[in-house]
N, C-alpha and C positions, 0 to 999 in steps of 0.2 A: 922338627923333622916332618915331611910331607909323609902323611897316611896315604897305606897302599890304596888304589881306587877299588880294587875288588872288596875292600875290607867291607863289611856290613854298615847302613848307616842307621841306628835306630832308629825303625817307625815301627807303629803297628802292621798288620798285615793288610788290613783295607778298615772301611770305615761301619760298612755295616754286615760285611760279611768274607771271605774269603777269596783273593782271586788270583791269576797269575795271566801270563802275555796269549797265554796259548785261547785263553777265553774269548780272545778278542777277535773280530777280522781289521783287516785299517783298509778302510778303504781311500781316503785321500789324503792329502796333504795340507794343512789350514795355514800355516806358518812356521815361520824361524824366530830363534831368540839366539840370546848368547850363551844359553846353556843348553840350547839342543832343539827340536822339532815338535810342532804340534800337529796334531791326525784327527782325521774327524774315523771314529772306529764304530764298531757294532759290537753287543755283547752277544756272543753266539746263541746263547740259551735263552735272554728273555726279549733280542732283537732290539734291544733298544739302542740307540745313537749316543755316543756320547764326546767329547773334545778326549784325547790322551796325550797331555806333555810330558812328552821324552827329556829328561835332564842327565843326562851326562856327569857322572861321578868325578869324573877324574879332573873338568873344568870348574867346577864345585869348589874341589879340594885346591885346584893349582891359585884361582881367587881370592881366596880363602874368606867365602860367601856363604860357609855352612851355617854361620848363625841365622843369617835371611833364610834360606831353607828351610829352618827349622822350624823359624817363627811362621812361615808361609802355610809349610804345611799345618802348624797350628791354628791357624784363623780359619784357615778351608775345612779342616775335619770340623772345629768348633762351632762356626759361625752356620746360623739358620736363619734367614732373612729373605725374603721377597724381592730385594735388589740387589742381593748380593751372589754371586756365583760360589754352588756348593761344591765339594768334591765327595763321589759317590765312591770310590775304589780309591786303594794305594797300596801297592806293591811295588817291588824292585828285584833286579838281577845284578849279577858280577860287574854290568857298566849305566847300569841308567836305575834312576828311583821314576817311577810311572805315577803321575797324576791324572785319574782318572775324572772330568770334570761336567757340569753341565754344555751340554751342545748349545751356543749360543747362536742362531743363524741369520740374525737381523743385520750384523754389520757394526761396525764402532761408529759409535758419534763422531770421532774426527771424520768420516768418510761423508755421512751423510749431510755434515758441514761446511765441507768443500764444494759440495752438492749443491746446495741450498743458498752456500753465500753466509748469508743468517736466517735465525729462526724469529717466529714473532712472537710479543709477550707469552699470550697463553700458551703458545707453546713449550717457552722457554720454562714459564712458571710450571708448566705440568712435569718437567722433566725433572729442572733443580729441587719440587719439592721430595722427589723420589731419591734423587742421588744425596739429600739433606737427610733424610729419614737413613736410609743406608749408611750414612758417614754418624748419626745419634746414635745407633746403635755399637757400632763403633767403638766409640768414646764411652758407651755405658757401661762396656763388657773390659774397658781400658786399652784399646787399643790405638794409635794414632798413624791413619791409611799413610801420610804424606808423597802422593804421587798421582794426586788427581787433576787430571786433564782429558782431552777429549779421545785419544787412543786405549785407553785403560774404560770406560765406559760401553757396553755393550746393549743392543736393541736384538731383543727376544721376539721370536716370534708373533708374541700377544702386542707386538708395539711399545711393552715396559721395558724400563731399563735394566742390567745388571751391572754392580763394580769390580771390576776385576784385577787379577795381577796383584798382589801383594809381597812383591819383593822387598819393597822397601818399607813397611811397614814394622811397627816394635810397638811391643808390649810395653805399658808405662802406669806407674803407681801415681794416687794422686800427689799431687806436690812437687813434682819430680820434673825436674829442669832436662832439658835435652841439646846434646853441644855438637851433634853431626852437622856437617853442612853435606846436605842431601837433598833432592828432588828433582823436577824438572825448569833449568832457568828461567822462560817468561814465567812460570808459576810460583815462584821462592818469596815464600813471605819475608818483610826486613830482619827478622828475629834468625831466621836463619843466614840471609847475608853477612850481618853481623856477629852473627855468632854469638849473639848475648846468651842463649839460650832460649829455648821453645818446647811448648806442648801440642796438647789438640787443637790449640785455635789456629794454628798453620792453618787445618785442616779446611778453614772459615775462609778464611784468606784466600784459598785455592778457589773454594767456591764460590767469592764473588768474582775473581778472575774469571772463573768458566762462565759466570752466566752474562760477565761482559763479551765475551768474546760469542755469547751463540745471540745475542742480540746485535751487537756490531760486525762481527767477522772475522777481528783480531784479537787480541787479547791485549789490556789498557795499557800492560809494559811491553815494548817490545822493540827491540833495534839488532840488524844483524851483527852489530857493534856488543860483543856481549857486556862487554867492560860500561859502554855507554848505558843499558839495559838496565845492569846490577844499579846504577848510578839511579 
């Protein structure tokens, strides 16, 4: 039986301290997903900027996507990394759980890709080695991202990278086989095609994918034939 959406979803209250909506102003709009809106906000009291994804309870529940949620919000409050996007607040009301997150305001690598065409080694190498170190840690704390490509990767102010977006990411013990077929299709390593089962080195996979495609332009699978693609 589907859970009412006002029902409470267990989180803590925020991550390092107390907050609710009223703290906030929103000043614009950053994007849309499938579970709701992101704002670029202010916290009233200490002025600082920050991203706030709006997720909608009730689309949550109708998906029945709460386990991803769960794990999401878990990497974000957990995870402490230099390339990785933290989450400073989290709070919820009767219809939305609020992710309060780093302002990222450089732009996604998919964009500046499109830009550019491609990038050149050193460039390439100074990026991969950042988004490598972000996907180690990762793997060291047992998590495995599987969703990396170039819209999910963010350009911070300072010019470095952040990873973001962990919908599709899950917690995993060593040893431990994995049978979803999930991610994004030019990026799907064989293991999940197949369905033999997969761990973290998906994760390797993905990222010589990315750093073929910001050295070429395209990524080395690719056909808008998906069937031909997977093949």
């Amino acid at each position: 039986m589907m859970r009412d959406p006002s029902e409470s979803i267990m989180i803590p209250n925020s991550k390092n301290q107390p907050a609710e909506l009223k703290d906030f102003s929103i000043d614009r709009i950053l994007g849309q997903g499938a579970y709701g809106k992101v704002f670029k906000v202010t916290h009233q009291k200490t002025k600082i900027s920050y991203a706030m994804k709006c997720i909608k309870k009730d689309k949550v529940l109708k998906s029945d996507s709460m386990k991803n949620l769960e794990i999401e919000k878990d990497i974000l409050l957990h995870v402490d990394h230099p390339f990785i996007v933290s989450m400073k607040y989290i709070f919820q009301n009767n219809v939305y759980v609020f992710f309060v997150l780093d302002l990222i305001t450089g732009g996604e690598l998919f964009r500046h890709l499109i830009a550019k065409r491609r990038f050149s080694e050193i460039q390439t190498k100074f990026m991969i080695t950042q988004i490598a170190l972000a996907l180690g840690h990762l793997h060291k704390i047992g998590i495995i991202y599987r969703d990396l490509k170039p819209e999910n990767i963010l350009f911070n102010k300072d010019g470095y990278l952040k990873v973001a977006d962990f919908g599709l990411s899950r917690r995993y013990e060593a040893g431990e086989v994995c049978k979803s077929f999930i991610g994004t299709p030019s990026y799907l390593a064989p293991e999940i095609l197949t369905q033999s089962g997969h761990n973290a080195t998906v994760d390797i996979w993905c990222l010589g994918t990315l750093m073929y495609e910001m050295l070429v332009g395209i990524p080395p699978f690719y056909s808008k034939d998906r069937q031909k693609m997977f093949g």
